[in-house]
PyMOL Python script that loads the backbone (N, CA, C, O; Angstrom):
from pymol import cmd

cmd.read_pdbstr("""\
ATOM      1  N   UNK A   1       0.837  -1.186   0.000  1.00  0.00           N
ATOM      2  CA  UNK A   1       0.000   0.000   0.000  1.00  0.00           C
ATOM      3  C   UNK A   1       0.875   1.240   0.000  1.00  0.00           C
ATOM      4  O   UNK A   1       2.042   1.061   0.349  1.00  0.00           O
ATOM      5  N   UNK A   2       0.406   2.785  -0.422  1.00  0.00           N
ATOM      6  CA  UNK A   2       0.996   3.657  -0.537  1.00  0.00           C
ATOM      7  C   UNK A   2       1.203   4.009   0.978  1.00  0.00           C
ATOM      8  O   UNK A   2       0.855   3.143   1.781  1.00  0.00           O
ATOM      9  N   UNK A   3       1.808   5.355   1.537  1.00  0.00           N
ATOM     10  CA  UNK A   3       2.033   5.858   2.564  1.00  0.00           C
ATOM     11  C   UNK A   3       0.501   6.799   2.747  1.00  0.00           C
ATOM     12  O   UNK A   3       0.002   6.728   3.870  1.00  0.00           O
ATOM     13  N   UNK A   4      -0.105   7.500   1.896  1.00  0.00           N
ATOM     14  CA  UNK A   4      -1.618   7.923   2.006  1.00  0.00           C
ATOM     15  C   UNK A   4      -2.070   6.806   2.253  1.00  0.00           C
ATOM     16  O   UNK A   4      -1.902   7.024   3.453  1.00  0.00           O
ATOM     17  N   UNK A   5      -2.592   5.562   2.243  1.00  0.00           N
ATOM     18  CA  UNK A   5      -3.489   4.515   2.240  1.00  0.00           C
ATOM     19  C   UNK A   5      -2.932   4.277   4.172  1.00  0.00           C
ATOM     20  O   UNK A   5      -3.787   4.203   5.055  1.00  0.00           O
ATOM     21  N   UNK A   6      -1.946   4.224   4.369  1.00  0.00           N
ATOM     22  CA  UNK A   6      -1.216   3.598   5.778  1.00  0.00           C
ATOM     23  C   UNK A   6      -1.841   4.820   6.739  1.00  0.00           C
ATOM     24  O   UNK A   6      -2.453   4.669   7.796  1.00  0.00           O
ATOM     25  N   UNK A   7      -1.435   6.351   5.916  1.00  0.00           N
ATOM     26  CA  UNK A   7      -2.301   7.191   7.232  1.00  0.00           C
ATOM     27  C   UNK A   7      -3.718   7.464   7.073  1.00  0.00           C
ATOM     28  O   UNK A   7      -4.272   8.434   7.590  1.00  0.00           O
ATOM     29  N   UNK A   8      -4.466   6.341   6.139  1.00  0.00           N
ATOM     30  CA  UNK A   8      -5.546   6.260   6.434  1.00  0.00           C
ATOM     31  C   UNK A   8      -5.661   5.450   7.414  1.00  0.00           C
ATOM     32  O   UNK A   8      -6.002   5.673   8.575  1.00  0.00           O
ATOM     33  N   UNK A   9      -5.304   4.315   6.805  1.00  0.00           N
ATOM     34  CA  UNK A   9      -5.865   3.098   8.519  1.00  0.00           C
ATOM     35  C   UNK A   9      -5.066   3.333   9.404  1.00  0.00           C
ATOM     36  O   UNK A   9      -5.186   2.546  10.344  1.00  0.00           O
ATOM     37  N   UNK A  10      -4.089   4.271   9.558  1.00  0.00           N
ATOM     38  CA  UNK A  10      -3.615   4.484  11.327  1.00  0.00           C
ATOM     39  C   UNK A  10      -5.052   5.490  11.931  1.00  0.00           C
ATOM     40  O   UNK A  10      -5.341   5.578  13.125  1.00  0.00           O
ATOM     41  N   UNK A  11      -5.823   6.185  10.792  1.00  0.00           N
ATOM     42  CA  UNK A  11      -6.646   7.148  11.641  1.00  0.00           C
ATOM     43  C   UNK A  11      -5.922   9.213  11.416  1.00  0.00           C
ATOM     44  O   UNK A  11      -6.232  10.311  11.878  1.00  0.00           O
ATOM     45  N   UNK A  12      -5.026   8.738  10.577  1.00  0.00           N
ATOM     46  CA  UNK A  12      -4.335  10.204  10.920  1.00  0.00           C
ATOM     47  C   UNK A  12      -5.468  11.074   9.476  1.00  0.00           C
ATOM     48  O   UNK A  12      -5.625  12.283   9.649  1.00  0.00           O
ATOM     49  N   UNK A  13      -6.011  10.590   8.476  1.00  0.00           N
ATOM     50  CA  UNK A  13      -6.883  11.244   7.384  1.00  0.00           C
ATOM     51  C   UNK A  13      -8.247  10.135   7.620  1.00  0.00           C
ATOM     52  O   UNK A  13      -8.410   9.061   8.199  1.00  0.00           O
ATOM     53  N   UNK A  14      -9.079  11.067   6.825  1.00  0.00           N
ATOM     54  CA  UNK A  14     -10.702  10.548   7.236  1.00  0.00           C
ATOM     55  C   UNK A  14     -10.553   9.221   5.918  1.00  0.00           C
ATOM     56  O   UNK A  14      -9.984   9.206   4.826  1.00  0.00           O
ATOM     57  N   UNK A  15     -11.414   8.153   6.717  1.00  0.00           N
ATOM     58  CA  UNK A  15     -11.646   7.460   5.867  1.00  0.00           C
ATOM     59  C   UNK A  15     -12.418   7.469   4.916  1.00  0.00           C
ATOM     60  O   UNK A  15     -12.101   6.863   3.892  1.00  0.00           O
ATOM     61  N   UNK A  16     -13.687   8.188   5.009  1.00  0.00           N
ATOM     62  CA  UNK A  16     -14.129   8.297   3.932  1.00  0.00           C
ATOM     63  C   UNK A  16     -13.461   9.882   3.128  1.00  0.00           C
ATOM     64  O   UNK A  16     -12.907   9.639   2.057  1.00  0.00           O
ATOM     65  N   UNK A  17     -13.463  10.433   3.275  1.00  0.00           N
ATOM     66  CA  UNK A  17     -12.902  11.989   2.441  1.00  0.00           C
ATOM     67  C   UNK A  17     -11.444  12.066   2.103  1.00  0.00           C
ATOM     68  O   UNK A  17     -10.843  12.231   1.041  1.00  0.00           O
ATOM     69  N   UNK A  18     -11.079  11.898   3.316  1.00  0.00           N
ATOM     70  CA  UNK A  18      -9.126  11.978   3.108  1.00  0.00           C
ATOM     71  C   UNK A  18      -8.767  13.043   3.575  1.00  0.00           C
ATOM     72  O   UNK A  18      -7.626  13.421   3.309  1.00  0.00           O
ATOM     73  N   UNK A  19      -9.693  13.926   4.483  1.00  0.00           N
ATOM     74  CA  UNK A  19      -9.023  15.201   5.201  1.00  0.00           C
ATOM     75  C   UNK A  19      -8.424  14.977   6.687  1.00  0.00           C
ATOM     76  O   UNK A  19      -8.812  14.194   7.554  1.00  0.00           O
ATOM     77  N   UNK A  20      -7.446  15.828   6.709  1.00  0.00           N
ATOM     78  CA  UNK A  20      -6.695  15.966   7.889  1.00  0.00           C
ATOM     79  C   UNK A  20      -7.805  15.059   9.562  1.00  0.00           C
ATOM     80  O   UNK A  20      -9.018  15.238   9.449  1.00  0.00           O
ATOM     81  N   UNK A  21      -7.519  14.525  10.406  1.00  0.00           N
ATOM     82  CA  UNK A  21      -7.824  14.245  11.481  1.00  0.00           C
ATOM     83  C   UNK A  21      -7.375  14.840  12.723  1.00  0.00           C
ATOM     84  O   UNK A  21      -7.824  15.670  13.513  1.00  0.00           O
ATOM     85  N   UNK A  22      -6.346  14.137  12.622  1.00  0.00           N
ATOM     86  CA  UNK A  22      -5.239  14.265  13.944  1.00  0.00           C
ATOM     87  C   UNK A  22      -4.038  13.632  13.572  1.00  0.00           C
ATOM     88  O   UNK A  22      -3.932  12.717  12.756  1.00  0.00           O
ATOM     89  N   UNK A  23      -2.990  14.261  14.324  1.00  0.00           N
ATOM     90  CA  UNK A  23      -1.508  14.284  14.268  1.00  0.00           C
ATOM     91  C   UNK A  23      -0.706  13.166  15.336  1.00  0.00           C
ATOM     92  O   UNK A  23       0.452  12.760  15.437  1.00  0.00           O
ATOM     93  N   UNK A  24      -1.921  12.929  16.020  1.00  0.00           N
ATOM     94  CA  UNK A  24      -1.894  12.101  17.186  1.00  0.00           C
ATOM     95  C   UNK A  24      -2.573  10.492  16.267  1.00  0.00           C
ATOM     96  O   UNK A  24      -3.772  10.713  16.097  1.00  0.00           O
ATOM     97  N   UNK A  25      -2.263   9.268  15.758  1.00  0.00           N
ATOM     98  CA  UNK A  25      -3.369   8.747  15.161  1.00  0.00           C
ATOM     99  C   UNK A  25      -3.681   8.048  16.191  1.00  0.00           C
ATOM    100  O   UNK A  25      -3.097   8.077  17.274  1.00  0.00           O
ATOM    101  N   UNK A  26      -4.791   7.264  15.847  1.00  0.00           N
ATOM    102  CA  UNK A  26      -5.711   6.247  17.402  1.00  0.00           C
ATOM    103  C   UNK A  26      -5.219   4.905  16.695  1.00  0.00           C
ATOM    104  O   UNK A  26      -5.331   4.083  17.604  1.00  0.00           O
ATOM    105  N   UNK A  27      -4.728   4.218  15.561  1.00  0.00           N
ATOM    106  CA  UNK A  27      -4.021   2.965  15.067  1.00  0.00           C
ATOM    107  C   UNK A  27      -4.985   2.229  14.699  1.00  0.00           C
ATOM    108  O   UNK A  27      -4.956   1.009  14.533  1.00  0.00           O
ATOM    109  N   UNK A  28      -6.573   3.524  14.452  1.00  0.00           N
ATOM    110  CA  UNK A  28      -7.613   2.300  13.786  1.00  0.00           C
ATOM    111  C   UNK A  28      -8.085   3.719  12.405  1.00  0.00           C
ATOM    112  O   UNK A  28      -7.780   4.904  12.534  1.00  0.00           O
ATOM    113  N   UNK A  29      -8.948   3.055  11.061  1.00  0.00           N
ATOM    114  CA  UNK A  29      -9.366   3.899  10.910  1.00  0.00           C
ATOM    115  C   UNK A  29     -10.490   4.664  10.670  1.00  0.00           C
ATOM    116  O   UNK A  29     -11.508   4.032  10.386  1.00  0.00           O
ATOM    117  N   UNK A  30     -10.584   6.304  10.729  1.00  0.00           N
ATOM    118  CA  UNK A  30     -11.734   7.013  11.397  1.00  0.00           C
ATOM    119  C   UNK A  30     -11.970   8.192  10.505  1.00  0.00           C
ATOM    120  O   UNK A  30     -11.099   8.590   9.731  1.00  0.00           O
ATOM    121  N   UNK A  31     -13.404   8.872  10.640  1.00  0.00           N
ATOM    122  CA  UNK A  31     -14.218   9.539   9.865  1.00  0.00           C
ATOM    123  C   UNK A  31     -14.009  10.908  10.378  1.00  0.00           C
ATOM    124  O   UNK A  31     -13.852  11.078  11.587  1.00  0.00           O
ATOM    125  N   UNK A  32     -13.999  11.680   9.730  1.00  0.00           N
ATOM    126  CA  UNK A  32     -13.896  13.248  10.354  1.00  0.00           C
ATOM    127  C   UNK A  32     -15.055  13.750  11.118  1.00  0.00           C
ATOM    128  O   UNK A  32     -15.973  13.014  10.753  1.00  0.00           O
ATOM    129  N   UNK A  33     -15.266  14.126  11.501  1.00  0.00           N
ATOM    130  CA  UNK A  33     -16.718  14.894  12.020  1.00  0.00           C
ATOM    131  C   UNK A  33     -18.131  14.809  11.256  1.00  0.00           C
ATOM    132  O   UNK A  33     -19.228  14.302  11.490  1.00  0.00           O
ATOM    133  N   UNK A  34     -17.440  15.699  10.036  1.00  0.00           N
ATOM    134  CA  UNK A  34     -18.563  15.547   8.847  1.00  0.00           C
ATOM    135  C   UNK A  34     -18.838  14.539   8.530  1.00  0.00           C
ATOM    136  O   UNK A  34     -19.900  14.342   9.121  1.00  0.00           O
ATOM    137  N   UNK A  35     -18.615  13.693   7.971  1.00  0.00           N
ATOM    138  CA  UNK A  35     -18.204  12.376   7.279  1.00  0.00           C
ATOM    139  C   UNK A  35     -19.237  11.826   8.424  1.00  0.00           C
ATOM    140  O   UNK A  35     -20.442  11.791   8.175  1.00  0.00           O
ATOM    141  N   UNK A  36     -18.736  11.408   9.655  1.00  0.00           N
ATOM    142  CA  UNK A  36     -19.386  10.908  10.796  1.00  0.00           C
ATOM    143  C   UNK A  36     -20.876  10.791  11.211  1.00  0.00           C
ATOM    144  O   UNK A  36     -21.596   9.861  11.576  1.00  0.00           O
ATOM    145  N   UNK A  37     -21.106  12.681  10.916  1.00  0.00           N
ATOM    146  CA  UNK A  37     -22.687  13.217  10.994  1.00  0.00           C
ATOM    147  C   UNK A  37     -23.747  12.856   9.763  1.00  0.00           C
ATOM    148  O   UNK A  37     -24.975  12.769   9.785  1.00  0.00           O
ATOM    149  N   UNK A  38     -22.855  12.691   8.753  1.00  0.00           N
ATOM    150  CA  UNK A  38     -23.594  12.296   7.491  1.00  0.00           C
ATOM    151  C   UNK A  38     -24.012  10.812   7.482  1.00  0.00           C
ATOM    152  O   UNK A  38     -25.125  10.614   6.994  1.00  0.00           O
ATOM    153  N   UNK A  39     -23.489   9.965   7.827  1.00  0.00           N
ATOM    154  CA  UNK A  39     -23.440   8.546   8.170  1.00  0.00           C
ATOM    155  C   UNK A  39     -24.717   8.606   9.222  1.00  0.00           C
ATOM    156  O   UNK A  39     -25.683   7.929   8.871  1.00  0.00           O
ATOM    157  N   UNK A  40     -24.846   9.340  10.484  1.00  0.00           N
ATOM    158  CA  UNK A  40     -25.487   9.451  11.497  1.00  0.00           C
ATOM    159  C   UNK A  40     -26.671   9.457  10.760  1.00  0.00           C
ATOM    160  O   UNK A  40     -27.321   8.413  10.714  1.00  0.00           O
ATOM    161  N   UNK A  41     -27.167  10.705  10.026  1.00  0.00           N
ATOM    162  CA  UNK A  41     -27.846  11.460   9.795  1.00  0.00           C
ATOM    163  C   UNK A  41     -28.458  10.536   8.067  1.00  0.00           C
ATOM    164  O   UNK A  41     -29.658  10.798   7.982  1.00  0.00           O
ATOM    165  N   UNK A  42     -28.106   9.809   7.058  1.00  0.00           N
ATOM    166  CA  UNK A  42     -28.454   8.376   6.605  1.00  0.00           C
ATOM    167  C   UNK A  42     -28.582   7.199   7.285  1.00  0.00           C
ATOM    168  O   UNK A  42     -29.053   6.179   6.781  1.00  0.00           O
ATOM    169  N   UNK A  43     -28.203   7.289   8.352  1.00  0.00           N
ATOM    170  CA  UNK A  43     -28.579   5.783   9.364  1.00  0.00           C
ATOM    171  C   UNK A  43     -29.764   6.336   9.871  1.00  0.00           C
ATOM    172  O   UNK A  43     -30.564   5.439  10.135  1.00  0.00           O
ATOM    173  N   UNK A  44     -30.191   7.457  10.110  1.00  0.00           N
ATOM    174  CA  UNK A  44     -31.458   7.963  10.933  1.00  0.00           C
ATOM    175  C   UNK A  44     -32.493   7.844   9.709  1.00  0.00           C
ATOM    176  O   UNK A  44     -33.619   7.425   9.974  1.00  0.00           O
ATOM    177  N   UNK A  45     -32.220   8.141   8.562  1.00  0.00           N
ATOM    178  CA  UNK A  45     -32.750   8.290   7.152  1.00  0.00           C
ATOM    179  C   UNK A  45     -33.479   6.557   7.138  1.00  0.00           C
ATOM    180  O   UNK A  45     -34.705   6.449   7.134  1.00  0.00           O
ATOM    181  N   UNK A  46     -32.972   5.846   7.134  1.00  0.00           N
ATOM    182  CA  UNK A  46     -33.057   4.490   6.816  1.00  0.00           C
ATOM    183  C   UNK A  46     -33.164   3.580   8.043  1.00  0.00           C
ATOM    184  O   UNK A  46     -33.111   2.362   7.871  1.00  0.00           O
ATOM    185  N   UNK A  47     -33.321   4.124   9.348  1.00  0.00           N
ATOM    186  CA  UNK A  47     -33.660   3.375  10.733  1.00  0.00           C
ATOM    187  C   UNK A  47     -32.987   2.171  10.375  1.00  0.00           C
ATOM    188  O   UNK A  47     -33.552   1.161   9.956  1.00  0.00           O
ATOM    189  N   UNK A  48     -31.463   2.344  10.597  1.00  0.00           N
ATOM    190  CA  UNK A  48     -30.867   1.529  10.515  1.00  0.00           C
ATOM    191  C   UNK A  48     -30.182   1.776  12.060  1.00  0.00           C
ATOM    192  O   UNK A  48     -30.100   2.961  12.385  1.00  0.00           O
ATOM    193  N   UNK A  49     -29.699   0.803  13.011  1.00  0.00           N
ATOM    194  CA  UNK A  49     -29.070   0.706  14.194  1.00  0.00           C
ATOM    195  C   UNK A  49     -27.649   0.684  14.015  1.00  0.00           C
ATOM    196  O   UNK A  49     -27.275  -0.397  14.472  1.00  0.00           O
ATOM    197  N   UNK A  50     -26.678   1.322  13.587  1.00  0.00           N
ATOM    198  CA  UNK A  50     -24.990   1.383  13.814  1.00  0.00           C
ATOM    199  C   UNK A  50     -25.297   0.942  15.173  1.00  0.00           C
ATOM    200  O   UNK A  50     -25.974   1.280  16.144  1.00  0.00           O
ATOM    201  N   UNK A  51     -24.026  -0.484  14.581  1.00  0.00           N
ATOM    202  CA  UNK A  51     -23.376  -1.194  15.221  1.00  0.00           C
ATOM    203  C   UNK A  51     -22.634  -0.910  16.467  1.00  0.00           C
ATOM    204  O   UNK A  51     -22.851  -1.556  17.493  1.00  0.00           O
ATOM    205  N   UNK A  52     -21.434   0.403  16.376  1.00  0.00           N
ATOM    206  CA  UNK A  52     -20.809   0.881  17.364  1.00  0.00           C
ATOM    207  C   UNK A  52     -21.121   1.619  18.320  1.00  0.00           C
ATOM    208  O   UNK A  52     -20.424   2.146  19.187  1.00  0.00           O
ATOM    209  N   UNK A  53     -22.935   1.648  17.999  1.00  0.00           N
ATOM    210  CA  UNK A  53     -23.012   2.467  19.664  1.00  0.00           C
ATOM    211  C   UNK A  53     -24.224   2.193  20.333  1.00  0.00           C
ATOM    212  O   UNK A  53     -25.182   1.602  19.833  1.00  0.00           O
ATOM    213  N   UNK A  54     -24.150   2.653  21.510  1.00  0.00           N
ATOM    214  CA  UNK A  54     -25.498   1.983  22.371  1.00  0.00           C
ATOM    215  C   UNK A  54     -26.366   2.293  21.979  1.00  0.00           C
ATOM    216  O   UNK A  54     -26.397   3.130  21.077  1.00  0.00           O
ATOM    217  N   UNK A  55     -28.096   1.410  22.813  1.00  0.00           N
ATOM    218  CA  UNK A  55     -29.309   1.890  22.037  1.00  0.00           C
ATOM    219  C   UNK A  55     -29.616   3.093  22.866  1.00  0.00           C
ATOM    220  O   UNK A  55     -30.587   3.587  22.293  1.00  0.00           O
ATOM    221  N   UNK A  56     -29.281   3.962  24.070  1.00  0.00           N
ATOM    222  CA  UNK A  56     -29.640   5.075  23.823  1.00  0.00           C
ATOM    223  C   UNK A  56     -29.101   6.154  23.377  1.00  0.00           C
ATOM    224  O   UNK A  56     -29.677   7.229  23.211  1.00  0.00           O
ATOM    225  N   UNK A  57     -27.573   5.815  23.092  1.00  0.00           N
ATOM    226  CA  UNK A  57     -27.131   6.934  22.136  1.00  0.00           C
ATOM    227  C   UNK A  57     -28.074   7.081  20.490  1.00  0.00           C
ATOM    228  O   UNK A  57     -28.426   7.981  19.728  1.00  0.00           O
ATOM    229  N   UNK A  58     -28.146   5.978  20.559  1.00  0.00           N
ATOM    230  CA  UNK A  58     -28.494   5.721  18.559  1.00  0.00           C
ATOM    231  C   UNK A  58     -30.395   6.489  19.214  1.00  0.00           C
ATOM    232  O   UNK A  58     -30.986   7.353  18.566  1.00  0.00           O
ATOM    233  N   UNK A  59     -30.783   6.066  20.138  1.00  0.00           N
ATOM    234  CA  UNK A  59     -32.365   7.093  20.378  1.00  0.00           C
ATOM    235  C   UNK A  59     -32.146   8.512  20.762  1.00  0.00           C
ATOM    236  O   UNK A  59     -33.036   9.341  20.952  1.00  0.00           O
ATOM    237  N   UNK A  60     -30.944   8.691  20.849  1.00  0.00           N
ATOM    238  CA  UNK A  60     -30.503  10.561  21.277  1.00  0.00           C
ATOM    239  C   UNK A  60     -30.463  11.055  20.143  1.00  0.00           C
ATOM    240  O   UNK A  60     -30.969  12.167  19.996  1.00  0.00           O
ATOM    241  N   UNK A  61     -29.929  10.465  19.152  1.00  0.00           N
ATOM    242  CA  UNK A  61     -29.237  10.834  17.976  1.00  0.00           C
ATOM    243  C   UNK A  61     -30.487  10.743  16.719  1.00  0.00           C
ATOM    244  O   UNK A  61     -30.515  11.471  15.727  1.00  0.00           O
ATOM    245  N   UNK A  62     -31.454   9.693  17.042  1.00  0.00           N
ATOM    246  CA  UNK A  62     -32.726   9.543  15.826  1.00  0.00           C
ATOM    247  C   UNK A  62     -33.674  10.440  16.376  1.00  0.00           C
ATOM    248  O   UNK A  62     -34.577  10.915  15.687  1.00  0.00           O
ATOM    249  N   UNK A  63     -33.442  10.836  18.208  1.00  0.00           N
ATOM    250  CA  UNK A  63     -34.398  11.975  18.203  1.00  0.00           C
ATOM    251  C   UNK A  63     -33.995  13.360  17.646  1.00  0.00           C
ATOM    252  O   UNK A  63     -34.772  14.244  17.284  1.00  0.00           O
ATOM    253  N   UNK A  64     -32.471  13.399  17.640  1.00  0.00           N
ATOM    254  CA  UNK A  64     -32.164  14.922  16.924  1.00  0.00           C
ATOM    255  C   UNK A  64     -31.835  15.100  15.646  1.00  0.00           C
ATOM    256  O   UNK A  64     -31.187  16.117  15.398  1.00  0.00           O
ATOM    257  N   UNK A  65     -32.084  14.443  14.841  1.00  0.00           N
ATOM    258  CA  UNK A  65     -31.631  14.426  13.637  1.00  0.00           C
ATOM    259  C   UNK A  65     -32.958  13.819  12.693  1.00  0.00           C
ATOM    260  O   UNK A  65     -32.919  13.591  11.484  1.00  0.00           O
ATOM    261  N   UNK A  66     -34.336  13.598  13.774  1.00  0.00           N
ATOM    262  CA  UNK A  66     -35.453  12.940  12.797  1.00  0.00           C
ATOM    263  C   UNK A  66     -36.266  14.354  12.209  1.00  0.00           C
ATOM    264  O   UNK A  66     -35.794  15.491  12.196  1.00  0.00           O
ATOM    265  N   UNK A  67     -37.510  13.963  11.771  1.00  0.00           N
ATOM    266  CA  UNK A  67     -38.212  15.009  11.777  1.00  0.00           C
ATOM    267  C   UNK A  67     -39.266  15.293  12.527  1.00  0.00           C
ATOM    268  O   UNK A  67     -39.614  14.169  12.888  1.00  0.00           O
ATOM    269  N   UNK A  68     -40.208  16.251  13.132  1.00  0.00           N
ATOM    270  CA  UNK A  68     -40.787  16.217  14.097  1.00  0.00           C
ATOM    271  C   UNK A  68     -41.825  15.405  13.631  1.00  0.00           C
ATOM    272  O   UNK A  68     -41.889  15.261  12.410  1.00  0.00           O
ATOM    273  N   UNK A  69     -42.972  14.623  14.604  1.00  0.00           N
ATOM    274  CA  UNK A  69     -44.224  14.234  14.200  1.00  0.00           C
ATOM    275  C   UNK A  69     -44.959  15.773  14.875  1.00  0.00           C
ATOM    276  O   UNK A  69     -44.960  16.398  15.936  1.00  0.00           O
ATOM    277  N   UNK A  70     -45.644  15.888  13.254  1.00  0.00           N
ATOM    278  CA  UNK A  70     -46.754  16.841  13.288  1.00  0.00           C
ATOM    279  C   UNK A  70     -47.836  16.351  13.609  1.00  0.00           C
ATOM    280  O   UNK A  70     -48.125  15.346  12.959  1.00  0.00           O
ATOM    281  N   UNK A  71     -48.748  16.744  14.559  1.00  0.00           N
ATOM    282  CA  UNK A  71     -49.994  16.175  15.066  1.00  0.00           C
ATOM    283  C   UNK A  71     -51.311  17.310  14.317  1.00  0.00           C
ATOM    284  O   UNK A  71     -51.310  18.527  14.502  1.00  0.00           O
ATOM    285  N   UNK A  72     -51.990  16.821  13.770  1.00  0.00           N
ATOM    286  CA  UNK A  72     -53.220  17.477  13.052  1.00  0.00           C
ATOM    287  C   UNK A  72     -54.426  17.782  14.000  1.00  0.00           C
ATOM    288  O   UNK A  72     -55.449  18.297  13.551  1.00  0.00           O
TER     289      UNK A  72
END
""", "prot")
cmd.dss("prot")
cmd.show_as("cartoon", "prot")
cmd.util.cbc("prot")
cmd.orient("prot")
C-alpha cells in the first residue's frame, strides 16, 4: 500500500474523504466529524441501528436528527 493509504488506517486522514484528522493517530481507521454526521444522519434516514453504539445513544441521535411528528 501507498504511505496515504497507511495514514488512512492508522486514523491520521478521514476514511471516507481523506481530510486531515489528527496528528496524534488512534491505530484504527476514522471519519472526520462531517463524514461521521452524514453517516449518522443516513442511518437515521433508513432506521438503521450502527453497530458501534449503544441503544440510547443511537435514540438521542434519531431523536435529533429525525423530523418532528406533526400532530393534526
Amino acid at each position: 500500500m501507498g504511505e496515504f493509504a497507511d495514514m488512512i488506517l492508522d486514523g491520521i486522514f478521514c476514511e471516507s474523504c481523506g481530510c486531515f484528522i489528527s496528528a496524534n493517530p488512534k491505530g484504527q481507521p476514522l471519519k472526520c466529524e462531517d463524514c461521521f454526521e452524514e453517516e449518522l444522519i443516513e442511518a437515521v434516514e433508513n432506521d438503521v441501528w450502527p453497530d458501534s453504539m449503544t441503544f440510547s445513544v443511537w435514540q438521542n441521535i434519531k431523536l435529533k436528527h429525525s423530523e418532528p411528528d406533526v400532530r393534526e
